[in-house]
Backbone and ligand atoms as CSV (ligand in chain L), in Angstrom:
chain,resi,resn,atom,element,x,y,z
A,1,UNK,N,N,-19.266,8.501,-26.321
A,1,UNK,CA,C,-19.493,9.938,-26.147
A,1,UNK,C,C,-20.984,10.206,-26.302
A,2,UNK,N,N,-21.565,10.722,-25.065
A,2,UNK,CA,C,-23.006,10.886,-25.540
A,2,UNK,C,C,-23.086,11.829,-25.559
A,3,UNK,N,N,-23.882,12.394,-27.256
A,3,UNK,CA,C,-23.922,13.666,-27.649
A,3,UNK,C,C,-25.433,13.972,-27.597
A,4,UNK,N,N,-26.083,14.925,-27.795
A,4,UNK,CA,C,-27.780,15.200,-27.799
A,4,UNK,C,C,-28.250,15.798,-28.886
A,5,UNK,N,N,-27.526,17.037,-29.310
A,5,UNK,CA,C,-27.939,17.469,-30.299
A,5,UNK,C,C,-26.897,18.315,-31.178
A,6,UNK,N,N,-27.016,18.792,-32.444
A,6,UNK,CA,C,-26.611,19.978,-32.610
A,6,UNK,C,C,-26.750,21.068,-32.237
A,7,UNK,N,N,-25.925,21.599,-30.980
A,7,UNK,CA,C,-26.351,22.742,-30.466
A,7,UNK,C,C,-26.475,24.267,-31.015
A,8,UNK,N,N,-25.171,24.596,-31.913
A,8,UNK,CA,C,-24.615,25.561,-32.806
A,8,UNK,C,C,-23.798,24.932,-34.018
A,9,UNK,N,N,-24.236,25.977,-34.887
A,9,UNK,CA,C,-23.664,26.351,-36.026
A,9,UNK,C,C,-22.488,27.802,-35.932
A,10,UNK,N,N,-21.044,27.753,-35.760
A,10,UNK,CA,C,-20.908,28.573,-36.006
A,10,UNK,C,C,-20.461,29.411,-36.797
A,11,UNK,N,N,-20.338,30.665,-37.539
A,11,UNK,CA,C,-20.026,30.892,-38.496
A,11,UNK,C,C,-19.369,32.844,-38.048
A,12,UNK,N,N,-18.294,32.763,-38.820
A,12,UNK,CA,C,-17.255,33.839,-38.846
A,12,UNK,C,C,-18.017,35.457,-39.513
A,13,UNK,N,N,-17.792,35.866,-38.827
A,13,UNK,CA,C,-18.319,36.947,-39.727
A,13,UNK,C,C,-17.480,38.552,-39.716
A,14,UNK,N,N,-17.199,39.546,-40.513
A,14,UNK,CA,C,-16.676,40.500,-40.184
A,14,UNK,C,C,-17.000,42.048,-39.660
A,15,UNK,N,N,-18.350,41.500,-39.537
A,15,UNK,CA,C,-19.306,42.900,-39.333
A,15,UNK,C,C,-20.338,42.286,-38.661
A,16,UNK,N,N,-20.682,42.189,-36.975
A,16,UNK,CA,C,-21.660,41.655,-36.177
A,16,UNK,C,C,-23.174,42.084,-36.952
A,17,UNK,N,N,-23.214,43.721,-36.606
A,17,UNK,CA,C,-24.451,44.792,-36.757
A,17,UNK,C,C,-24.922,44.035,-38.336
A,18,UNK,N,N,-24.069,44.275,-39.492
A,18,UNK,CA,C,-24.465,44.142,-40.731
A,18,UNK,C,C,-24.683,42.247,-41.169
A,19,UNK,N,N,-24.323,41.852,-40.231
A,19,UNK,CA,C,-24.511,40.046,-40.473
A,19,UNK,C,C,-25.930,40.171,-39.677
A,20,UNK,N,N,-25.960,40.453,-38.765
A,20,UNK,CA,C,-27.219,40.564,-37.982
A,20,UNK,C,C,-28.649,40.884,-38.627
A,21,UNK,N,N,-28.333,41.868,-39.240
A,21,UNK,CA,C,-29.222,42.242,-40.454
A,21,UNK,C,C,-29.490,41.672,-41.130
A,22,UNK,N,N,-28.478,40.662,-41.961
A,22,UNK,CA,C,-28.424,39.935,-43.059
A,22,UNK,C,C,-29.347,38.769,-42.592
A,23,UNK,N,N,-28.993,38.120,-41.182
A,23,UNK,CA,C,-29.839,36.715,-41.020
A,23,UNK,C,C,-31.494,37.423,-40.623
A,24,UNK,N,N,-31.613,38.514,-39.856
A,24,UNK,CA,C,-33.376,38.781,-39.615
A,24,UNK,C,C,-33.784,39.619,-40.870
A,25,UNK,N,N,-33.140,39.646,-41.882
A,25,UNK,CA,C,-33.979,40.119,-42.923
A,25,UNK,C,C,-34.422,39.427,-43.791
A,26,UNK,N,N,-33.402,38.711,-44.138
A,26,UNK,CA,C,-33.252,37.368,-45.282
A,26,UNK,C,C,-34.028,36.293,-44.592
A,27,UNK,N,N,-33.904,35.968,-43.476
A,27,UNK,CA,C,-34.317,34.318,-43.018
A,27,UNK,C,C,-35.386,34.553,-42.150
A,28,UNK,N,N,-35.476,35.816,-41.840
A,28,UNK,CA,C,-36.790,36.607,-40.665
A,28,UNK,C,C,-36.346,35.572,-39.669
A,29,UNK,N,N,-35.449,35.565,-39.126
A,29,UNK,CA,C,-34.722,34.979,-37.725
A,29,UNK,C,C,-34.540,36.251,-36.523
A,30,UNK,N,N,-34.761,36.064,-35.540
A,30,UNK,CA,C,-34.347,37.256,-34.655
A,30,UNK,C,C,-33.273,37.114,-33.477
A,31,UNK,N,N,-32.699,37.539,-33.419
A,31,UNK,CA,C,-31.507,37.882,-32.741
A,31,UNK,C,C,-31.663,37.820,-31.341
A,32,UNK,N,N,-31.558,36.925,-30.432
A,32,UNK,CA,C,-32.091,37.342,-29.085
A,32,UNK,C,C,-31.198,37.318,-28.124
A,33,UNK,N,N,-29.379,37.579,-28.683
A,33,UNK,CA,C,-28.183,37.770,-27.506
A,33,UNK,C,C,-27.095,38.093,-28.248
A,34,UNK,N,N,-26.329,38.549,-27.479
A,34,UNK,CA,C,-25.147,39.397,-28.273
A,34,UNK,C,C,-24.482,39.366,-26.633
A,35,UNK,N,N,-23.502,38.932,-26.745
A,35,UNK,CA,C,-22.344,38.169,-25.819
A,35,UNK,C,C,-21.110,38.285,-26.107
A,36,UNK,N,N,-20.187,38.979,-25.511
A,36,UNK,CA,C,-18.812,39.118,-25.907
A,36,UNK,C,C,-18.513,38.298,-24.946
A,37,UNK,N,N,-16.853,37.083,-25.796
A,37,UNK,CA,C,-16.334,35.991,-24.174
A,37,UNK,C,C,-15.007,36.700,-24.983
A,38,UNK,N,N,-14.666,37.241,-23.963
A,38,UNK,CA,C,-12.989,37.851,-23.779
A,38,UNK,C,C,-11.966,37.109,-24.028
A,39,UNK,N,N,-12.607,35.470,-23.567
A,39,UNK,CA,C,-11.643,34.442,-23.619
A,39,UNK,C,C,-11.098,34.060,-24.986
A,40,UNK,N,N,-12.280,34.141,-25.623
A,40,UNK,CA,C,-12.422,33.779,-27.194
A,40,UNK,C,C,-12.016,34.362,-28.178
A,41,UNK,N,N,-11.621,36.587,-27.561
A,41,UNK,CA,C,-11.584,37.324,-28.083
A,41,UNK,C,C,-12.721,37.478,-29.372
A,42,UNK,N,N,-13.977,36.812,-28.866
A,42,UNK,CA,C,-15.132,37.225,-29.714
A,42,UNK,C,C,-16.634,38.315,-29.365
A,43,UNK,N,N,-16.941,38.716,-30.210
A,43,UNK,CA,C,-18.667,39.057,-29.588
A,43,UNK,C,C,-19.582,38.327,-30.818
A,44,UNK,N,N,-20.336,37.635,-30.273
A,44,UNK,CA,C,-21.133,36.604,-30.368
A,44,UNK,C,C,-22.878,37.127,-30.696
A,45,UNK,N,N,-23.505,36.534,-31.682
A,45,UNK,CA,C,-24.681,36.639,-31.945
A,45,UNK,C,C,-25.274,35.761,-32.178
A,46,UNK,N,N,-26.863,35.287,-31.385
A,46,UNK,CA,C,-27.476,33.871,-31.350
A,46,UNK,C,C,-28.753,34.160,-32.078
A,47,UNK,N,N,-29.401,33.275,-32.698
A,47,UNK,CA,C,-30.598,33.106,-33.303
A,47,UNK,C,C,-30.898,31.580,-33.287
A,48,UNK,N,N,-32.145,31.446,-33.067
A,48,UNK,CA,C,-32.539,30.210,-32.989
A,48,UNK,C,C,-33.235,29.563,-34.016
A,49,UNK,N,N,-32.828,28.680,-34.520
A,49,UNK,CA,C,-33.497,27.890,-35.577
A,49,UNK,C,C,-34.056,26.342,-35.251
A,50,UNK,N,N,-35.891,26.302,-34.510
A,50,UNK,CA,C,-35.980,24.977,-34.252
A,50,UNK,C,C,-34.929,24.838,-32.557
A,51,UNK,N,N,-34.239,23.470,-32.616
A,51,UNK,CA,C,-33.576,23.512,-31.281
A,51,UNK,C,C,-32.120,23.556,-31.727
A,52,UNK,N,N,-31.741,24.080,-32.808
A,52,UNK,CA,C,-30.399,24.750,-33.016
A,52,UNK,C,C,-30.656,25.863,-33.092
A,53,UNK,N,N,-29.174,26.212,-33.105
A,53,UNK,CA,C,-28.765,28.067,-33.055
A,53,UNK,C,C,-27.915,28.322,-34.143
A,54,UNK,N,N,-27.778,29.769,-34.533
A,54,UNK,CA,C,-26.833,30.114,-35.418
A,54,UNK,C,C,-26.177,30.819,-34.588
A,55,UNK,N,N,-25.057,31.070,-34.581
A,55,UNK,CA,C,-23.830,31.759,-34.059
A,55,UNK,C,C,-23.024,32.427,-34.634
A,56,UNK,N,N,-23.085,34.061,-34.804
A,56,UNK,CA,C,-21.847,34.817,-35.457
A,56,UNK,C,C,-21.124,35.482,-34.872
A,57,UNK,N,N,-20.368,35.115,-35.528
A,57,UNK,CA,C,-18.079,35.374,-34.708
A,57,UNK,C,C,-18.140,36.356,-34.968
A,58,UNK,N,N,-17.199,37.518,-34.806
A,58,UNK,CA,C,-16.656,38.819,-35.213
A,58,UNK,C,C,-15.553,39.065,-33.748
A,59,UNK,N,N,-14.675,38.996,-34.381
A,59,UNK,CA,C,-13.586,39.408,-33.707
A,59,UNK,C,C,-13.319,40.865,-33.219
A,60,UNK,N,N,-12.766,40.465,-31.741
A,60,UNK,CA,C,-12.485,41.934,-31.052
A,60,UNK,C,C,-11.239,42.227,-30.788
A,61,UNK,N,N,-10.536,41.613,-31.552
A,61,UNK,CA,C,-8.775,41.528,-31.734
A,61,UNK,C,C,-8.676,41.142,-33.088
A,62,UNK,N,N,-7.737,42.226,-33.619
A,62,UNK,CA,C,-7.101,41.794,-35.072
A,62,UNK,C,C,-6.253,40.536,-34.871
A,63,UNK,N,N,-5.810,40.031,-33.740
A,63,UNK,CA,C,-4.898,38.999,-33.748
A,63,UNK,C,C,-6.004,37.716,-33.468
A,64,UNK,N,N,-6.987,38.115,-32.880
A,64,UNK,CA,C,-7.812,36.842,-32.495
A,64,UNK,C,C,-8.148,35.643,-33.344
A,65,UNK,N,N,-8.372,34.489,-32.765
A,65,UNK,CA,C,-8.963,33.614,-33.714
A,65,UNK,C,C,-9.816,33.471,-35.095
A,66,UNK,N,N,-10.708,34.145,-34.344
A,66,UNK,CA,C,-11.631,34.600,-35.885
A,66,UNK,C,C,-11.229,35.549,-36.969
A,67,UNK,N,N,-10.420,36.505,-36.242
A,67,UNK,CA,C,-9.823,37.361,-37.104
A,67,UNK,C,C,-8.566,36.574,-38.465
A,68,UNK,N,N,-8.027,35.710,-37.663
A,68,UNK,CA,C,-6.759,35.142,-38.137
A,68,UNK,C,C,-7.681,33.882,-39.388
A,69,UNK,N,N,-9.101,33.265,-38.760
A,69,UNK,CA,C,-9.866,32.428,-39.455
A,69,UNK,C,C,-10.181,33.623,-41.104
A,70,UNK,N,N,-10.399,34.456,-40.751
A,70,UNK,CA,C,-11.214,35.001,-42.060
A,70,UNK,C,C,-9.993,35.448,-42.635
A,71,UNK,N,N,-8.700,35.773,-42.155
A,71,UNK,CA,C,-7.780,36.727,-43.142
A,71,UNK,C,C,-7.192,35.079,-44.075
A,72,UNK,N,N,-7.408,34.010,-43.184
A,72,UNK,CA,C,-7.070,32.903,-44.158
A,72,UNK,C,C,-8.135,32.182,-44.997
A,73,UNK,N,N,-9.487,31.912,-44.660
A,73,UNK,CA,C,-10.163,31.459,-45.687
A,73,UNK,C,C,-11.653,32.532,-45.869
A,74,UNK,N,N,-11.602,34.100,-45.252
A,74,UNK,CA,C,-12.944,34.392,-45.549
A,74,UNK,C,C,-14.036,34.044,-44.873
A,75,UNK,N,N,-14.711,34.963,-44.462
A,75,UNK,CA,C,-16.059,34.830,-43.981
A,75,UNK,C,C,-16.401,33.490,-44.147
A,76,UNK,N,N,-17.170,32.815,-43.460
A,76,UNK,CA,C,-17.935,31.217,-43.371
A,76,UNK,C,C,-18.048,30.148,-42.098
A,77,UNK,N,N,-18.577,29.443,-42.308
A,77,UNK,CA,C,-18.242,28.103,-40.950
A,77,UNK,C,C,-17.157,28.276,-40.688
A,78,UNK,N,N,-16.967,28.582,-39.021
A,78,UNK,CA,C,-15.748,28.212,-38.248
A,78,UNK,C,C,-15.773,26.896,-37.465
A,79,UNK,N,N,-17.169,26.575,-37.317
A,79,UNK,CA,C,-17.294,25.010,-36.028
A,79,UNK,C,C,-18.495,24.909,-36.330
A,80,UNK,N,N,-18.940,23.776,-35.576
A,80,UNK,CA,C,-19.941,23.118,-35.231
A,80,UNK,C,C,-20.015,22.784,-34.151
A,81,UNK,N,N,-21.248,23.152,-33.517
A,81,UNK,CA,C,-20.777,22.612,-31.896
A,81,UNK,C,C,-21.975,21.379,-31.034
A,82,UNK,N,N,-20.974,20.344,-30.772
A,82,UNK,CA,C,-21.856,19.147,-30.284
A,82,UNK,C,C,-22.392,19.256,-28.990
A,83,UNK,N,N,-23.731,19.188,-28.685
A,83,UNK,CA,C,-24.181,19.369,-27.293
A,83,UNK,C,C,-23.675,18.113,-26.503
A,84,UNK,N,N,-23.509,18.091,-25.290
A,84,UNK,CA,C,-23.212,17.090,-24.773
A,84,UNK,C,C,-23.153,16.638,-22.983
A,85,UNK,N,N,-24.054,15.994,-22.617
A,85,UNK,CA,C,-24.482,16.498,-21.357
A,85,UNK,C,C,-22.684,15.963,-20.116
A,86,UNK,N,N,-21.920,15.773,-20.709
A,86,UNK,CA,C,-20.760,15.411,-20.002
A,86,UNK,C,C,-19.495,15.542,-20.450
A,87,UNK,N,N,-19.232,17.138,-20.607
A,87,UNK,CA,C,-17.890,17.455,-21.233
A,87,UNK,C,C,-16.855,17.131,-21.022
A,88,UNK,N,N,-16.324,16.851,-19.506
A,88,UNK,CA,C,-15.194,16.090,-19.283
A,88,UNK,C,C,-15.139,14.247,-19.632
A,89,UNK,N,N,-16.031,13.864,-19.584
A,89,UNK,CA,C,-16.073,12.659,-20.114
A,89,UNK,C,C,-15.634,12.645,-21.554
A,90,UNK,N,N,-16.643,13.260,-22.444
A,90,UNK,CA,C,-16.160,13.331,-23.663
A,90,UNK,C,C,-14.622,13.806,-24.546
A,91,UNK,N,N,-14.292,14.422,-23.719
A,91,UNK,CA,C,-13.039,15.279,-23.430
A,91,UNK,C,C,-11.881,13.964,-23.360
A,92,UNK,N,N,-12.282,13.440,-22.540
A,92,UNK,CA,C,-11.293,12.333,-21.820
A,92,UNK,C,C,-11.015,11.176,-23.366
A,93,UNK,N,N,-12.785,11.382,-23.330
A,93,UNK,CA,C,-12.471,9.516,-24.317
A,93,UNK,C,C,-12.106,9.683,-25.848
A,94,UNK,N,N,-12.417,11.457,-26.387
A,94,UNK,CA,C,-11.662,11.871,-27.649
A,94,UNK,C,C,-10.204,11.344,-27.256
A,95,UNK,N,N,-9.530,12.174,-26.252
A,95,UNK,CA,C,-8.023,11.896,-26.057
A,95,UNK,C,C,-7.648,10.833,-26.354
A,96,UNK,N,N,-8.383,9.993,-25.544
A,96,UNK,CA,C,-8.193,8.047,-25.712
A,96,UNK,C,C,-8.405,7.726,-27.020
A,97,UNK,N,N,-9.220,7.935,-27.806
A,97,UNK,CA,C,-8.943,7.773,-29.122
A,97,UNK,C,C,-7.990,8.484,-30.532
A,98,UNK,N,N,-7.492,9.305,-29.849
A,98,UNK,CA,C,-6.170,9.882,-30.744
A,98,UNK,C,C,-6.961,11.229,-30.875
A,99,UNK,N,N,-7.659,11.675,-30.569
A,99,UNK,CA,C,-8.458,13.043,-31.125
A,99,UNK,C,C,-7.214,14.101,-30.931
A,100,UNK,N,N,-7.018,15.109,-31.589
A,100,UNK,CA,C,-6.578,16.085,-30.991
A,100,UNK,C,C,-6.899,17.185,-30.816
A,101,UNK,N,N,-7.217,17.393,-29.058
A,101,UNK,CA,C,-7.900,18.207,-28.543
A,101,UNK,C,C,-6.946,19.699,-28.462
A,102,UNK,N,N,-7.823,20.925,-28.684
A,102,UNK,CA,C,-7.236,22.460,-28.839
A,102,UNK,C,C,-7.545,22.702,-27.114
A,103,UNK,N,N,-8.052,21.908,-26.428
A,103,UNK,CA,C,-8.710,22.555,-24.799
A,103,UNK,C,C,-8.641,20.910,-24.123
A,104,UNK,N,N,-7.573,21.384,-23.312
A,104,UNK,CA,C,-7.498,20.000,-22.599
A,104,UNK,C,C,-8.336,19.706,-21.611
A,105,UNK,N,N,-9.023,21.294,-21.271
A,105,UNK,CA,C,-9.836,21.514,-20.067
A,105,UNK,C,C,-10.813,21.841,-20.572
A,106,UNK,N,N,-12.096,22.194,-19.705
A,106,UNK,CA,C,-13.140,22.873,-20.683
A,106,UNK,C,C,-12.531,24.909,-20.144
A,107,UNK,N,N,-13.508,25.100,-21.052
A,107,UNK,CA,C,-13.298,26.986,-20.415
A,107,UNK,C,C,-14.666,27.417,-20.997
A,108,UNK,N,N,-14.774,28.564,-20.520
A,108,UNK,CA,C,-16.036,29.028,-20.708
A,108,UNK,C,C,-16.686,29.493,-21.849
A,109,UNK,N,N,-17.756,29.451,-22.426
A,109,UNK,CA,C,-18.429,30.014,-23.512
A,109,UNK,C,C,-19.161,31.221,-23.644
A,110,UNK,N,N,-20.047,31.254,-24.555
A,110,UNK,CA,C,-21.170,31.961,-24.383
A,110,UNK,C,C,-22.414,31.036,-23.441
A,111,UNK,N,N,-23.357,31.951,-23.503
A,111,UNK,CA,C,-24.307,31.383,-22.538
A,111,UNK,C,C,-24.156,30.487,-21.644
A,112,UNK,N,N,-23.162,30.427,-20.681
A,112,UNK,CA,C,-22.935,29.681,-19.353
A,112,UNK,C,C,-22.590,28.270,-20.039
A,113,UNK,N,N,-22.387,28.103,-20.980
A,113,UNK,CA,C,-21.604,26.841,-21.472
A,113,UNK,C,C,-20.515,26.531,-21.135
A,114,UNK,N,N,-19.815,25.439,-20.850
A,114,UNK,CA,C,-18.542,24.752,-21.060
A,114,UNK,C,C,-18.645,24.307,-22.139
A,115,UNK,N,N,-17.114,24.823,-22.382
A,115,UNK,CA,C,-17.073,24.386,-23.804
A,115,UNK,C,C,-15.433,23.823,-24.198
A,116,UNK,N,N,-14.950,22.783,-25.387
A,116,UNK,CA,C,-13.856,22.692,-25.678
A,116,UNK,C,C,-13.567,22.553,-27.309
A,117,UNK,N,N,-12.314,22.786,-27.483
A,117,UNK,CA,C,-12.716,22.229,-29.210
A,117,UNK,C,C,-11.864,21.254,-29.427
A,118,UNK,N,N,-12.299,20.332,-30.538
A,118,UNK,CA,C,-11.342,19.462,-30.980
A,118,UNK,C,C,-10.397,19.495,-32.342
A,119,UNK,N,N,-9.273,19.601,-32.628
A,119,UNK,CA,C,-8.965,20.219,-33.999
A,119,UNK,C,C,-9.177,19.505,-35.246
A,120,UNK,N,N,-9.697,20.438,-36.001
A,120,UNK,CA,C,-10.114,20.275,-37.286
A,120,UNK,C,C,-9.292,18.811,-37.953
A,121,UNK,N,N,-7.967,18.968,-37.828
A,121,UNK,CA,C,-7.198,17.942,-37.839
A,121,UNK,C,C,-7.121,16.082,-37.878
A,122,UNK,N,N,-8.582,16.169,-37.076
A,122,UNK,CA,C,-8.265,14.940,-36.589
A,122,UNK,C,C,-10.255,14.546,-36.822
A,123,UNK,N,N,-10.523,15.471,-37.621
A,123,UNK,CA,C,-12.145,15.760,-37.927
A,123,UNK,C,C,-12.373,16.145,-39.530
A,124,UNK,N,N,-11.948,16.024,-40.191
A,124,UNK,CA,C,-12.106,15.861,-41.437
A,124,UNK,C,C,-12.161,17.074,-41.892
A,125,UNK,N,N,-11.243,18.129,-41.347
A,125,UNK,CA,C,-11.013,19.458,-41.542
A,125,UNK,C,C,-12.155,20.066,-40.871
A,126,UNK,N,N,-13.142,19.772,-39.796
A,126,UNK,CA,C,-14.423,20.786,-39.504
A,126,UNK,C,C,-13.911,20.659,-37.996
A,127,UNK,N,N,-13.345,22.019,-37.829
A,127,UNK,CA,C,-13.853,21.952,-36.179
A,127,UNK,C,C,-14.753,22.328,-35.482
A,128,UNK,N,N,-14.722,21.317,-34.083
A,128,UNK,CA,C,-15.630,20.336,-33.556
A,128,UNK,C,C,-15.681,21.169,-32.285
A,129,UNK,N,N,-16.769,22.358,-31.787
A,129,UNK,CA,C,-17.104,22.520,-30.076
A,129,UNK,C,C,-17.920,21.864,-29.391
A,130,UNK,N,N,-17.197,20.832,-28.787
A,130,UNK,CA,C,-18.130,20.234,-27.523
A,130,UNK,C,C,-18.869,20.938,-26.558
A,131,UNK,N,N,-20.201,21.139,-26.085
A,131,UNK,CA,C,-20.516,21.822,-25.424
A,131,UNK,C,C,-21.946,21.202,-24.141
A,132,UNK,N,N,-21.478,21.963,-23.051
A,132,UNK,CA,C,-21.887,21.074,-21.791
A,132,UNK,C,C,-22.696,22.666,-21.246
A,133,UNK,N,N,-23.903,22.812,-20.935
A,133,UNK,CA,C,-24.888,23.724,-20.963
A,133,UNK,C,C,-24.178,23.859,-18.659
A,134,UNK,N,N,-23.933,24.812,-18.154
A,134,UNK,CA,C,-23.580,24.645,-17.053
A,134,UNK,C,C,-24.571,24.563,-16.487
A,135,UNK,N,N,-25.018,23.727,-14.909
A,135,UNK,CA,C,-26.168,23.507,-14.291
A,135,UNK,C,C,-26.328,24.963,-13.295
A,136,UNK,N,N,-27.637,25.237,-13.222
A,136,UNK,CA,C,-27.798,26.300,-12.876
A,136,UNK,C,C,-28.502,25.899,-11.224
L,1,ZN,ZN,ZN,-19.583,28.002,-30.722
């Protein structure tokens, strides 16, 4: 699996506006996208740290993922996400090794990414977003 970097950090949050605040006040980080993926039932906030990003969740459905993440363990890391210039490859050869994948396919992200996850399960409880930057 060839991976490149840590692309994202992501982390759950219950209040976009007031987390937003929290990272450019505290860390003087600035905020330079705010992205809702429908798919994800999230809206999304990026800051760049170096050639990683921070990423905050806030759910746009009480039933959504993130929503259902914080009513069980609270605000914090939801993923980590591995850059990776060949998502279906990687995709393929997790399977082959017993991984168990949450996205058999990729689907879309924020910022024109493909993206998939792998479950926590089979990762030492941290789940894992593979992510493939789409060619423009
Ligand atoms: Zn992510």
């Amino acid at each position: 699996m060839n991976l490149t970097k840590i692309e994202h950090i992501g982390i759950a949050v219950k209040n976009l506006e007031e987390s937003i605040k929290h990272y450019e006040n505290i860390f003087g980080l600035k905020c330079y996208a705010i992205e809702e993926v429908k798919d994800q039932k999230v809206r999304t906030a990026f800051f760049m740290i170096g050639q990683t990003k921070i990423e905050l969740l806030e759910s746009t459905e009480p039933d959504g993922p993130i929503a259902r993440f914080i009513e069980n363990k609270g605000e914090g890391i939801h993923h980590i996400a591995f850059a990776t210039d060949n998502l279906n490859d990687a995709l393929k050869e997790a399977a082959e090794k017993n991984i168990q994948l949450i996205h058999k396919e990729p689907r879309f992200g924020a910022e024109d990414f493909k993206i998939a996850f792998l479950h926590p399960k089979s990762n030492n409880g941290i789940l894992i977003e593979l992510c493939e930057k789409k060619k423009s």
